[in-house]
C-alpha positions in Angstrom: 0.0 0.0 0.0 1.2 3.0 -0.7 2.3 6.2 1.5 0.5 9.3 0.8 2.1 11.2 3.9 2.3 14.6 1.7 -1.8 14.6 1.7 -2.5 18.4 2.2 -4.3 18.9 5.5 -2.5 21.6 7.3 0.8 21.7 7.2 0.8 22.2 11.1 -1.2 19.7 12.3 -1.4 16.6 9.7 1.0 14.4 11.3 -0.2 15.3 14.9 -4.0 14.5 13.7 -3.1 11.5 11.9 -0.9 9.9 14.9 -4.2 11.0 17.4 -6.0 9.2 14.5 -4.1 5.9 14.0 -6.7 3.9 16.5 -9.0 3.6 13.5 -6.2 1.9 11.1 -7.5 -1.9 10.1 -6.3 -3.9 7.5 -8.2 -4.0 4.2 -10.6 -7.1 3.6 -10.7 -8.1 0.2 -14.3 -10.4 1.3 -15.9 -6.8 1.7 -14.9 -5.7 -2.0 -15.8 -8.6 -3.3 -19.6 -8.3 -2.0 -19.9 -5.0 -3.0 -18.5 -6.6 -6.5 -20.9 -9.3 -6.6 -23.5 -7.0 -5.5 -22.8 -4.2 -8.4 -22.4 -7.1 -11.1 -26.0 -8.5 -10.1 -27.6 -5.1 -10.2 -26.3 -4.2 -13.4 -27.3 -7.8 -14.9 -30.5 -6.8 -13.9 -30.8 -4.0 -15.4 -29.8 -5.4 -18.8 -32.5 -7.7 -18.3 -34.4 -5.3 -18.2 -33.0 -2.8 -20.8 -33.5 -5.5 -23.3 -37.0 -5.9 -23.2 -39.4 -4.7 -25.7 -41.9 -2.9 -23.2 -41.0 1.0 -22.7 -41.7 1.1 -18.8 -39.3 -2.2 -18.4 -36.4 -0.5 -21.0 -36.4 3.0 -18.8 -36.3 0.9 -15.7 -33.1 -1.1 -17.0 -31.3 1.9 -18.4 -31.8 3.8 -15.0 -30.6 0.7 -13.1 -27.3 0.5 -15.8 -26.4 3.7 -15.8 -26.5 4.0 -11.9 -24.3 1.4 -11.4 -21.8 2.5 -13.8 -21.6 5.3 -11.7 -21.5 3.3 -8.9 -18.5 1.0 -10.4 -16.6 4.5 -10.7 -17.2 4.9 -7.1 -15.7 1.6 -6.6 -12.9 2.3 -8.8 -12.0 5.1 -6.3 -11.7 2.9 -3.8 -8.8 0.2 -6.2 -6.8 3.6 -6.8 -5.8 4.0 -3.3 -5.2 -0.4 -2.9 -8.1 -0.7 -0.2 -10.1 -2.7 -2.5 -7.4 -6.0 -1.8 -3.9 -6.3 -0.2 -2.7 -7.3 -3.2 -1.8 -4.5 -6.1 -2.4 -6.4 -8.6 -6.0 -7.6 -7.3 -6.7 -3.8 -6.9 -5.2 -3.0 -10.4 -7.4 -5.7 -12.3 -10.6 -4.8 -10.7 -10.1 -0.9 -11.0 -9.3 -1.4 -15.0 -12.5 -3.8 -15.4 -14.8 -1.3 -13.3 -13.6 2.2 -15.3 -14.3 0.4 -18.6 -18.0 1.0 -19.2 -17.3 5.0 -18.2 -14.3 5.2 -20.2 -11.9 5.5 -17.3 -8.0 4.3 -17.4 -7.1 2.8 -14.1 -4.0 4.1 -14.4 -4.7 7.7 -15.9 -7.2 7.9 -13.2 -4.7 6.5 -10.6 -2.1 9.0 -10.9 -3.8 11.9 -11.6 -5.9 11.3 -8.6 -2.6 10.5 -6.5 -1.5 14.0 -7.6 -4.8 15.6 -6.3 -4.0 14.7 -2.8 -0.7 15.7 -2.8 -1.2 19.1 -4.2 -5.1 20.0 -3.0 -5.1 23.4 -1.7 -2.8 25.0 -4.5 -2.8 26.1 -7.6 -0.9 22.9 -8.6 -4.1 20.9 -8.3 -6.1 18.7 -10.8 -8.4 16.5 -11.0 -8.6 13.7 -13.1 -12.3 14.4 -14.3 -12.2 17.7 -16.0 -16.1 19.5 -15.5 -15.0 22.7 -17.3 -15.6 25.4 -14.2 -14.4 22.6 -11.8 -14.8 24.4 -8.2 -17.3 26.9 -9.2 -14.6 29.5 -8.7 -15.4 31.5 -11.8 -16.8 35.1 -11.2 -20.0 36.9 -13.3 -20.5 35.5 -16.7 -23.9 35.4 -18.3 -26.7 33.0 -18.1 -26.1 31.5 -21.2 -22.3 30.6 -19.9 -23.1 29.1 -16.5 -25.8 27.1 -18.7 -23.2 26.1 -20.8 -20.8 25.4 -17.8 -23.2 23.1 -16.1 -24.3 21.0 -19.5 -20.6 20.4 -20.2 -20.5 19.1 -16.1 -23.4 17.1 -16.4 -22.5 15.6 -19.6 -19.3 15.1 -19.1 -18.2 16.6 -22.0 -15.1 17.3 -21.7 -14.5 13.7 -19.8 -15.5 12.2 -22.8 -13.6 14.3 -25.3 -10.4 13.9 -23.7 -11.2 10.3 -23.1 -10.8 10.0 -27.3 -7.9 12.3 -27.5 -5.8 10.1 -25.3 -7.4 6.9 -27.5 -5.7 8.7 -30.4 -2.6 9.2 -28.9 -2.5 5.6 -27.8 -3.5 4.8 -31.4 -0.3 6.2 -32.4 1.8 5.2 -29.5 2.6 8.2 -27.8 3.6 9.1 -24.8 1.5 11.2 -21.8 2.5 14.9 -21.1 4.2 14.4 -17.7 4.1 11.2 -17.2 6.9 8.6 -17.2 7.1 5.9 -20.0 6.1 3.1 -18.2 3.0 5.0 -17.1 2.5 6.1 -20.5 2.4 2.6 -21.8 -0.1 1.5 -18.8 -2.3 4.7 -20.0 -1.9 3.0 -23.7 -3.1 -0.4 -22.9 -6.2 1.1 -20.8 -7.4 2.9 -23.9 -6.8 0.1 -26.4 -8.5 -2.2 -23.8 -11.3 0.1 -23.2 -11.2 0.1 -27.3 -11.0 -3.6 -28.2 -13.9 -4.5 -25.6 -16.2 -2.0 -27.3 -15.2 -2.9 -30.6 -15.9 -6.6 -29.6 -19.6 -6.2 -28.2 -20.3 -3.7 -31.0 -19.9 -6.7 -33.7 -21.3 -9.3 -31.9 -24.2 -6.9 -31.4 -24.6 -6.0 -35.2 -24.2 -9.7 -36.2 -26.9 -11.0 -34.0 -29.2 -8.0 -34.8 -28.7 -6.9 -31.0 -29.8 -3.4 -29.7 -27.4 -4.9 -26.7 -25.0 -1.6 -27.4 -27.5 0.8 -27.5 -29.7 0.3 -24.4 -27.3 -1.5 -22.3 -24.3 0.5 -22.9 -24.4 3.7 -24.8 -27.5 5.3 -23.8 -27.5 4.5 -20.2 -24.0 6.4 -20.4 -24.8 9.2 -21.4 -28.0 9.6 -20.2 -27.6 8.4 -16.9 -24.3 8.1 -15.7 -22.7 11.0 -16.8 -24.9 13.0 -15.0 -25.1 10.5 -11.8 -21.6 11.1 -11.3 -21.5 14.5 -11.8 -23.6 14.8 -9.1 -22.0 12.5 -6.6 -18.6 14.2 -7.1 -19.9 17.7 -7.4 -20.0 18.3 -3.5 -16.4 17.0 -2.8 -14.4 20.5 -3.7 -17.3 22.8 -5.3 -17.4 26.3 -3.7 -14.8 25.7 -0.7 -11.6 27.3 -0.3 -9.8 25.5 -2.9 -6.4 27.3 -2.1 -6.4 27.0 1.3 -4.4 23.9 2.3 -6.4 22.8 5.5 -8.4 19.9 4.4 -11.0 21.3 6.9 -11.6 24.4 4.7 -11.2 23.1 0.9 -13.2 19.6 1.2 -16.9 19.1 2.0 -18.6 16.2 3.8 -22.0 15.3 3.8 -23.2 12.7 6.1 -26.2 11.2 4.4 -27.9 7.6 4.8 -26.9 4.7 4.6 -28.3 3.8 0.8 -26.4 6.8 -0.2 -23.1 6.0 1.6 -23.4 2.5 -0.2 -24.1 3.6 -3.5 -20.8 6.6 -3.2 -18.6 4.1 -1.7 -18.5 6.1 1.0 -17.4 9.5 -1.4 -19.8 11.9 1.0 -17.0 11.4 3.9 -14.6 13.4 2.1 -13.1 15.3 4.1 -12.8 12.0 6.3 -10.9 10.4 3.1 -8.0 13.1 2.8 -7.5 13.9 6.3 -6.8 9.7 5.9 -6.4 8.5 2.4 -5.4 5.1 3.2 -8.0 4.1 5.5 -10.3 1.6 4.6 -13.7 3.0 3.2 -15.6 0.8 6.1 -14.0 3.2 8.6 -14.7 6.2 7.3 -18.1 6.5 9.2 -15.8 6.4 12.4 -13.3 8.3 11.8 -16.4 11.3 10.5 -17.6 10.6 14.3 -13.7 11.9 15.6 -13.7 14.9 13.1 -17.4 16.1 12.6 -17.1 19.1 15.2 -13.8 20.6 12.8 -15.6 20.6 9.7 -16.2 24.1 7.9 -18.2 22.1 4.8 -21.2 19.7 5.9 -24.6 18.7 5.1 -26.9 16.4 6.9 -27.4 15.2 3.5 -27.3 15.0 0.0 -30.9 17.0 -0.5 -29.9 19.5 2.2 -27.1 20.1 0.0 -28.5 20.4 -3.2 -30.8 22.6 -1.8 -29.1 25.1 -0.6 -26.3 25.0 -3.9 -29.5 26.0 -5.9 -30.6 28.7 -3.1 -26.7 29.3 -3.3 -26.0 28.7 0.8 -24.3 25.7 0.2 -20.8 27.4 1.0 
């Protein structure tokens, strides 16, 4: 597993917090992935059950189901990045490349780039791996037809999807990644040409058998449901806190929520919880939000109290 000591809490305080903190440290329990695997793979079978029946009401219901647990699976993904999925890296690296594929993710573009966002959050050295155009809601003024256009791109993806086929191309060619070394270059590669050979692959089968299989059980439940899922589940981590302050307190948000809704984020509304301790297991991050809660500057009570006030614009 590996160290992520230069996480940006406060410069002051993060070792002191984390050593006050280490009571909650368990090992990870690769039985617990595996259920929530198991769990994701039935629901999404279900949905293409569904998705692939001839009655409207049944189709809707499957391509809601699909495209929420692709979402989900990116959730899940999150969790391989880090290695708390298994204790072993190669476990974690085959099920985070398997659960990015049907929202065009490279495990390892994804890995690194996310790696990087907890070492540098807090400065103007940050970046996240999914780009949402106006990522923090830091831009000023603007008219209505820009913020419109600023939350479509989000919503959609956009620019997710867009840069998801300019890194294809480059693979294609066999380049290498701005910035990134050449072994991670060639990882980046094979994600993109596996993401492309698997697509490829259903795509024929599906026009040789006469299949709408690609259609309702891929493509539209993408774009019409995931993209915006997970736009929403990662909107509240960063958006409209003090993204250049280096205390984790200040420039992360936490939302406590249910228990349905911690399941289906993989535990994403502790956020705050997750950089203030990257490598603790998600299963702890409940406990460790009951050691913190009174130091948070960014909370809801939930995900509607949240949205809520973003739209009454309190939610800062």
């Amino acid at each position: 597993m590996e160290s992520q000591a230069d996480e940006t809490v406060a410069p002051e305080s993060a070792a002191e917090l984390r050593a006050s903190l280490k009571h909650l440290r368990t090992e990870t329990r690769g039985a617990i992935f595996t259920l929530k695997l198991l769990l994701c793979g039935a629901l999404t079978t279900a949905g293409l059950v569904l998705a692939l029946q001839p009655t409207p009401w049944a189709r809707i219901a499957g391509v809601v189901l699909i495209g929420c647990m692709f979402a989900h699976a990116a959730e899940l993904q999150h969790e391989t990045l880090h290695n708390l999925a298994f204790r072993n890296k190669r476990a974690n690296t085959i099920a985070g490349t398997l659960l990015g594929l049907p929202m065009l993710i490279s495990f390892t573009a994804y890995r690194v780039a996310h790696l990087r966002h907890h070492r540098y959050l807090g400065t103007a050295m940050n970046r996240e791996f999914f780009d949402y155009g106006d990522q923090y809601g830091d831009a000023e003024g603007g008219s209505g037809f820009r913020r419109a256009m600023d939350w479509t791109a989000r919503f959609t993806m956009f620019h997710h999807y867009r840069l998801f086929l300019v890194n294809l191309g480059r693979s294609l060619l066999g380049r290498d990644f701005d910035g990134e070394t050449r072994t991670v270059s060639r990882r980046i590669r094979y994600d993109h040409l596996l993401i492309l050979a698997v697509l490829v692959t259903l795509t024929v089968v599906s026009v040789v058998t006469g299949s709408p299989f690609m259609l309702w059980a891929w493509l539209v439940p993408l774009l019409t449901v995931a993209a915006p899922v997970h736009a929403l589940i990662e909107l509240p981590e960063h958006h409209g806190c003090e993204t250049l302050n280096v205390d984790v307190f200040a420039n992360t948000r936490s939302v406590r929520s249910n228990r349905l809704m911690t399941w289906f984020t993989n535990g994403n509304n502790f956020h705050v919880e997750h950089h203030v301790m990257p490598n603790l297991p998600i299963s702890r991050l409940p406990n460790l939000h009951v050691e913190i809660r009174d130091r948070l500057h960014h909370f809801h009570t939930g995900y509607f109290d949240y949205f809520k006030k973003l739209i009454i614009g309190q939610s800062r």
